[in-house]
N, C-alpha and C positions, 0 to 999 in steps of 0.2 A: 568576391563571393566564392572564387575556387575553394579558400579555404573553409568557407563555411560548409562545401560541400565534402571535405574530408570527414572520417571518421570521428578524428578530436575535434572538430571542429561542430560535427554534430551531437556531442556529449556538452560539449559546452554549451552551446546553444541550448539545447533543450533543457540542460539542467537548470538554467537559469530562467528560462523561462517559464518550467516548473514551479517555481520559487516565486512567481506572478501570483499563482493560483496557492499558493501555501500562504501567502501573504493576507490571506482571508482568517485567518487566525489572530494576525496582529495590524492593523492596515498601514501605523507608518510604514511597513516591511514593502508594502506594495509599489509605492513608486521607485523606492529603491531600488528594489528585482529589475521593476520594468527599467532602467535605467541601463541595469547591469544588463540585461537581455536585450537591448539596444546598442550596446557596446561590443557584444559576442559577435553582432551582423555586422554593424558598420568598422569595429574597430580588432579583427579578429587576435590581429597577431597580438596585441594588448593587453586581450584577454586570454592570453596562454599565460598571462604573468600570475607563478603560484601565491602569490602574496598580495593578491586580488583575491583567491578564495579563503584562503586564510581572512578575511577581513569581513568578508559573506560570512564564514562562519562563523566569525567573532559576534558578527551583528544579529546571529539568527540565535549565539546563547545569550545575549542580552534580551533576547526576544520571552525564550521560555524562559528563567530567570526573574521579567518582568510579570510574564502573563504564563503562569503556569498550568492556570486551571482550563485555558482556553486550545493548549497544546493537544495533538490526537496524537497517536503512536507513529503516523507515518510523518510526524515532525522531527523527532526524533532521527527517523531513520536518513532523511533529506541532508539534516545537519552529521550527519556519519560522513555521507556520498560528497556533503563539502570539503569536506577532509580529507576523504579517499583520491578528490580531484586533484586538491589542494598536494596534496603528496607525491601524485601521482607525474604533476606538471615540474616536480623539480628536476627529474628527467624527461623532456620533450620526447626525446627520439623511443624511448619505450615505452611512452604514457599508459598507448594500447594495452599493452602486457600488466603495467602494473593496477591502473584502474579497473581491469576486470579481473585481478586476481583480488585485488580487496573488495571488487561489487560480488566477485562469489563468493567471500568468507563475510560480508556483510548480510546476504539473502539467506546464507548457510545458517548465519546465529538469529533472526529476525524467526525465521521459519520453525528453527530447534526450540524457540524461544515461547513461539505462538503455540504448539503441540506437546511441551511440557505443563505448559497453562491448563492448558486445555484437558489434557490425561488427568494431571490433580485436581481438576475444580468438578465436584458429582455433579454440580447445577448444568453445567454445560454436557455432559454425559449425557444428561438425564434429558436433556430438553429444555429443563425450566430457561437457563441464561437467554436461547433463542426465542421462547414466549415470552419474557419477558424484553427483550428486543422490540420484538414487534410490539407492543403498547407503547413503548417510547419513539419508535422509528415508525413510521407509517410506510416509508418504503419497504419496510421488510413483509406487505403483505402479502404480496404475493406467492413466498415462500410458505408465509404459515396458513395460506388458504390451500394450496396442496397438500397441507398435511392433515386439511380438516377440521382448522380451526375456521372461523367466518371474522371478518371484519368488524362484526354486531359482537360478537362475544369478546372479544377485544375493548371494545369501548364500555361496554359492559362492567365490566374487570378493572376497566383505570380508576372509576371511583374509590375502588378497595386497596389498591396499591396504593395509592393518593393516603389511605389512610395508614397504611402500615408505614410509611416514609415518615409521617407526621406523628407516630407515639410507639415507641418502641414494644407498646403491649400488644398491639394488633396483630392478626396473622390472617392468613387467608389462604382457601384450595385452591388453585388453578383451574382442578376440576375437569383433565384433559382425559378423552375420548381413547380407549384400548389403543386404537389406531394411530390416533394424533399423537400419543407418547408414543408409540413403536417409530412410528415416520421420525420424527423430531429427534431420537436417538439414532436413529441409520444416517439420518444427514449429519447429524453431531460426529459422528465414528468418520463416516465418508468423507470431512472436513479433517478430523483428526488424520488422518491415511495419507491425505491428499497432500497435509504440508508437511508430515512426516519425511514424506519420498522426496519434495523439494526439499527440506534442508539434508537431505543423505546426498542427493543429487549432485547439489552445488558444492557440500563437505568434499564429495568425492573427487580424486584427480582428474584432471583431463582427459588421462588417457584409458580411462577406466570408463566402462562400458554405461552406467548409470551417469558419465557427465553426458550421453547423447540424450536423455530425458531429460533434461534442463529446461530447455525451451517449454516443449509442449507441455511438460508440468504445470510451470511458471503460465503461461498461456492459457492452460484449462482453468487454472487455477481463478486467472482474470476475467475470464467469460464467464465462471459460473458467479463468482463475488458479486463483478460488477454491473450485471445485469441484471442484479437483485440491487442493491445498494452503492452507487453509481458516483463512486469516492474519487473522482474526475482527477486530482492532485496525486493520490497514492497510486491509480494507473497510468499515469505518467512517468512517476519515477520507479516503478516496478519494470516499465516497458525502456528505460536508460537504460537502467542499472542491465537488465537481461540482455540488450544489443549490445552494451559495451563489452558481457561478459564471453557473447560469441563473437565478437568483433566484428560487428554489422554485418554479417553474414547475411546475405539477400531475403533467401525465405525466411530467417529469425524475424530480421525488421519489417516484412511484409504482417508477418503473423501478430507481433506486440501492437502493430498498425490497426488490425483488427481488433482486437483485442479492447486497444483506447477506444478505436470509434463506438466499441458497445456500449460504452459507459457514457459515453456523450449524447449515443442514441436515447438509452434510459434516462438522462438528465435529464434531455429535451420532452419528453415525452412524460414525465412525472405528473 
């Protein structure tokens, strides 16, 4: 168990057991994970073998490959962080070093990635992408009842979508409130801003004054998400990837801790 209590030792572990709950996407994935994530505890040194992840990642592109349309983007990202492991354990003795410089150029392009989306697409500017959220996601009510929409106007609204899906001649207003577009565009922008400064953050070097915003970025980042839409798998490997990249540094790991348990609390609580 010492070793599981090291640093590499808790990257593996969690990442693998991450991989339990991403397994939800594809379910043979699942026992396999939990296999592997049983192996990381009882079998650690084992599991330092790079060519154990390599074969995780093999199995997770056969995964999306098979089941594409079932894949979310934090699938994607997971199967990166197998490979970032995977790479990283070909040297042991500076795994440290190297897994968190490919988990910061992996957050660095995921973040650039999500804020360039986001800047080109008007619908998300604009509010509509988040209204239209909330009729497919019920969790997201919360958020659009702060801006003034009601949960009656939502349900309201899904019959007319329903229709615009079904015959490409359809259209329909949204029909939002001065207010409820002003809100809906300030969280759009404030979301935009938000992952802006994390992918600058983690781009930026170590030694350079914007990697000390990393964490609490990454952090605010997962309290405000997650406790709106409560993506229990993608808070986990957000909350890896961030510890390995400060090197489990006490208060980082303390804070990503919080962080997960908000989304668990929202889970539970749905």
């Amino acid at each position: 168990m010492n070793q599981v209590r090291t640093p590499i030792g808790c990257v593996l572990m969690i990442t693998a057991g991450t991989g339990i709950f991403m397994g939800a996407h594809w379910s043979p994935l699942v026992p396999l994970m939990l296999a592997f994530y049983l192996a990381t505890l009882l079998a650690p040194s084992a599991a330092r073998n790079s060519l154990i992840w390599f074969v995780m990642a093999a199995a997770w592109v056969a995964a999306v490959m098979i089941q594409p349309s079932a894949m979310e983007d934090h699938v994607y990202l997971y199967l990166a962080w197998l490979v970032a492991i995977a790479v990283g354990l070909l040297d042991r003795d500076n795994f440290m070093d190297e897994a968190g410089r490919q988990g910061r150029y992996l957050l660095a392009i995921v973040f650039a990635t999500a804020t360039i989306w986001k800047l080109t697409s008007g619908s998300f500017i604009s509010g509509a992408a988040l209204w239209t959220s909330g009729l497919l996601d019920d969790r997201m009510a919360p958020l659009l009842n702060l801006a003034g929409i009601s949960s009656e106007s939502l349900a309201d609204a899904r019959p007319q979508v329903t229709a615009v899906v079904a015959s490409d001649g359809e259209t329909f207003d949204i029909s939002l409130s001065s207010y409820s577009s002003i809100a809906l565009t300030l969280v759009a922008l404030g979301t935009i801003a938000l992952e802006a400064l994390i992918a600058v953050s983690y781009a930026a070097p170590d030694t350079s004054r914007l990697a000390k915003l990393r964490a609490p970025l990454l952090v605010g980042f997962g309290f405000v998400t997650y406790a709106i839409v409560p993506v229990l798998p993608f808070a986990l490997l957000l909350a890896v990837i961030g510890c390995t990249v400060a090197r489990f540094e006490r208060r980082t790991v303390l804070a990503f801790v919080a962080m997960v348990l908000v989304a668990v609390v929202r889970f539970a609580t749905l």
